[in-house]
Every structure is written in C-alpha cells, then in structure tokens.
C-alpha positions in Angstrom: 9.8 -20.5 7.8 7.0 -21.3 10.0 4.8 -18.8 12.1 5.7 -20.4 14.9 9.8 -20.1 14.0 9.2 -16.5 13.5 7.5 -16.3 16.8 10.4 -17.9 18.4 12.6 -15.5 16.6 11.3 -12.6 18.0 10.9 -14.3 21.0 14.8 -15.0 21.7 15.1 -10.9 20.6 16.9 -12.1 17.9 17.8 -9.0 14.4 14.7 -9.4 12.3 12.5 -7.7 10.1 9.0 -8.4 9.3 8.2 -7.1 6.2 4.3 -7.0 5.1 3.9 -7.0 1.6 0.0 -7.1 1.4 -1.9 -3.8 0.6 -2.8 -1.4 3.0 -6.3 -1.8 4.0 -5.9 -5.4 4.7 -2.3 -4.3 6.7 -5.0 -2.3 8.8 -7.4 -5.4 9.0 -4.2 -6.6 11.6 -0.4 -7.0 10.9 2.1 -8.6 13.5 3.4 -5.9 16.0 6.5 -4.1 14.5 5.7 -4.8 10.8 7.1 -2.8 7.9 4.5 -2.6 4.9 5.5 -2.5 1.5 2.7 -3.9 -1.0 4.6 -6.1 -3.3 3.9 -4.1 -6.6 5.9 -1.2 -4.5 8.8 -3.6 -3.3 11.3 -3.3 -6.9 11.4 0.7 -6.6 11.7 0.7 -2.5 13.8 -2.0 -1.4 16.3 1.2 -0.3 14.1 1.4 3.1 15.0 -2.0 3.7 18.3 -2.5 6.2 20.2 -5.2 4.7 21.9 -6.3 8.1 19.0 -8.0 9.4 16.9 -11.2 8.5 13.6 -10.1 6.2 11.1 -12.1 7.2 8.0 -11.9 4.4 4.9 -12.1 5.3 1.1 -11.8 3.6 -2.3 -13.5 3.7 -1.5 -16.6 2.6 1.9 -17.0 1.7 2.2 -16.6 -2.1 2.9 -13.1 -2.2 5.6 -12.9 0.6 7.3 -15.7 -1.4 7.6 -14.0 -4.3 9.0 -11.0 -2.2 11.5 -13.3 -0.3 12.5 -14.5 -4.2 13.3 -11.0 -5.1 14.9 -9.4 -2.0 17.3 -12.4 -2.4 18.0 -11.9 -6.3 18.8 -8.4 -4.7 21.7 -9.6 -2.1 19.2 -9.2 0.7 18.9 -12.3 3.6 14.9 -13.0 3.0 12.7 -15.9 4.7 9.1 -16.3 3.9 6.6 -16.6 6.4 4.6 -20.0 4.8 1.4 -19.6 5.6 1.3 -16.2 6.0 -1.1 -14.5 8.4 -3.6 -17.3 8.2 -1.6 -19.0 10.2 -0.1 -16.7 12.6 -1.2 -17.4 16.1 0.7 -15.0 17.7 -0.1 -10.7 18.7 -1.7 -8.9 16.2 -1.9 -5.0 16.2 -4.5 -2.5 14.1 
C-alpha cells in the first residue's frame, strides 16, 4: 500500500497498526506518530505483542524490510500490508 493510503487510513480513524521494523536508532531518527517498533531480526520470537484484530501496516526505510515482515506476519495468520516505499516516501507527521 501506498503512503498516501496509509495516510488516508489513519485519516478515516480506521483499526490499524503501524508496525516499524527498522532498528532503533534510525526509529529515533523519526517514525510515524503511533508506531510500534520491532526490528525485523526480532519479529519471529515477538509477533505475540502484535494484536491480530487489526490491519499491520509494515513500514521501514525503503520498503524491502517491511515486505519481508508483511510476508511473514501473513505466513503467521496475521492481516499484514506493506508500506512501499517506506519512510522515504512518507509525507505525512513524523515524531522523534
């Protein structure tokens, strides 16, 4: 999905979760408002924190992370878009 779908998303108020799957200090650099992080080398042994009732939106740098995330969260039952793109692209709020 697009930034600008997952702005709209949030937007309408609609039952999403961003999940950031980059590495701490660069979560820090600036993550959208709201964002859980879980680095993608923790996301096998901690998808438990994750609510499974809500759209996981992933999102990284660039893209290629968070669609490997979105890949596994699905293998795992979970409902997971990935933010194309990734923060590169995002035009909207970001928080440090």
């Amino acid at each position: 999905m697009t930034p600008s779908e997952v702005l709209e998303l949030l937007a309408q108020g609609e039952k999403i979760v961003i999940l950031d799957v980059r590495m701490q200090h660069e979560y820090r650099q600036g993550h959208i408002k709201g964002a859980q992080l879980i680095p993608l080398s923790e996301l096998p042994k901690r998808t438990h924190e994750l609510r499974n009732n809500a759209t996981i939106v992933t999102v990284c740098h660039t893209g290629r992370r968070s669609a490997q995330a979105a890949r596994l969260l699905r293998a795992q039952g979970f409902v997971a878009r990935n933010m194309v793109g990734g923060m590169t692209k995002w035009t909207g709020r970001v928080v440090k």
